[in-house]
N, C-alpha and C positions, 0 to 999 in steps of 0.2 A: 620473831622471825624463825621459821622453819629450817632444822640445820638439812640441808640438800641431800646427805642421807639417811634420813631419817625414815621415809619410805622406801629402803630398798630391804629386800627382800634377803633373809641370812644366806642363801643362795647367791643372791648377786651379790653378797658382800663378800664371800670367799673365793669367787672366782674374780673379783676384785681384785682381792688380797693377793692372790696365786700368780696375778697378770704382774702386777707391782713386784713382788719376791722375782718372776722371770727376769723380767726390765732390767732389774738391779743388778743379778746375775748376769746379763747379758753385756753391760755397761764394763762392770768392773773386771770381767773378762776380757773384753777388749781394750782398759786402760792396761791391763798388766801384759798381754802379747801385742799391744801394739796395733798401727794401720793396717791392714790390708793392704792398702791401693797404692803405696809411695808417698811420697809428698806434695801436695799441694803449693806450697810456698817456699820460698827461697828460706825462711826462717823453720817450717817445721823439717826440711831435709836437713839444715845445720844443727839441730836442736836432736835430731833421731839418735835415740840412744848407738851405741858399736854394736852391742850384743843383742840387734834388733832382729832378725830373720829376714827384713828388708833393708836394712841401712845401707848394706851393700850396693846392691840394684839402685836406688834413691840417690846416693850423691854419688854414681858414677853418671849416673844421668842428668843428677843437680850440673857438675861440672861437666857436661858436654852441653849443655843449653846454655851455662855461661861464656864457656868458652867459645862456642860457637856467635853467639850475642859481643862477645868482644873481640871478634875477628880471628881467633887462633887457625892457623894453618894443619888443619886435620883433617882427617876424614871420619864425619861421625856416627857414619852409619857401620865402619870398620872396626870402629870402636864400640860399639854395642855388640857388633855379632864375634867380637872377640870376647867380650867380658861374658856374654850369654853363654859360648862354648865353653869357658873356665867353670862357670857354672855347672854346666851340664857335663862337664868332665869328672865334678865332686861326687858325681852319682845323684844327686838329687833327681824325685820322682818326678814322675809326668806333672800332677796335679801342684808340687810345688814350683817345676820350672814356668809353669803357664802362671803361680802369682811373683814371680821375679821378673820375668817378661811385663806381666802387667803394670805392676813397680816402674821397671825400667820406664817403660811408655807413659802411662801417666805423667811420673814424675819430668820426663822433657817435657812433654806438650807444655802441661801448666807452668814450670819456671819459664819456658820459654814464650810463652804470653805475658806472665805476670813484667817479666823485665823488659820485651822487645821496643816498648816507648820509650824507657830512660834514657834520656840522653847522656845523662852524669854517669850511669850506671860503672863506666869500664875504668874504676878509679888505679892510681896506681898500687895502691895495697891490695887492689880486687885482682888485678893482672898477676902480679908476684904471687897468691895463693891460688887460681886457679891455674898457672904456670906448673906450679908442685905440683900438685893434683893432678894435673891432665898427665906431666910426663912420667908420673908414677903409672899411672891407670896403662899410658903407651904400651910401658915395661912390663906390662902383667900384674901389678900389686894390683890386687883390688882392696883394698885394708880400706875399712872404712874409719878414715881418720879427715875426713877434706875439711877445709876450715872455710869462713867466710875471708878471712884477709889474716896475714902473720906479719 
């Protein structure tokens, strides 16, 4: 049997080569800064390192789609455009405040589909830590420290 590149040309073997070296670069650069977009799931916002560039944005948004999911008495559209103005008080630029917005957004939409069927979801260890959470976030901390349940 014919090994598959065995007709390829030294030409299409380096620019092969050269695509593969990119890929890889590409990959392990975005393993060491991180998502772009937020989090996805209820586990990768809890799992997002603190000293993320998004963790912030991510689980304040993680805990307003739970809190909102477990009934908390807030307003959560006050609660983004306060934690967004914090942001944009730090000085951060144009083009980073558009991926912390982005952040923020994603990361509610998706927790807040991934959880909105649970019915078990609002346990009482989940109430008590997103409880902290939310009235930290109220007060202005935005420290990314939110936990799934204490």
């Amino acid at each position: 049997m014919k090994h598959p590149f065995s007709t390829a040309t030294p030409t299409a073997m380096a620019a092969g080569a050269a695509l593969l070296v990119v890929l890889t670069a590409c990959s392990t650069v975005d393993s060491i800064r991180g998502p772009e977009t937020g989090a996805s799931t209820e586990a990768a916002a809890y799992n997002m390192r603190s000293n993320d560039p998004l963790a912030r944005p991510t689980q304040v948004a993680w805990t307003s789609a739970r809190a909102t999911r477990c009934g908390f008495v807030f307003n959560p559209q006050q609660l983004r455009s306060n934690y967004l103005a914090s942001e944009s008080r730090a000085g951060h630029g144009q083009a980073k405040m558009q991926k912390i917005t982005h952040a923020y957004d994603y990361t509610l939409e998706s927790v807040s589909q991934q959880i909105k069927n649970d019915q078990a979801y609002c346990t009482k260890d989940r109430l008590d830590a997103i409880r902290v959470d939310l009235n930290r976030y109220l007060a202005g901390d935005y420290r990314a420290i939110a936990r799934m349940a204490r």
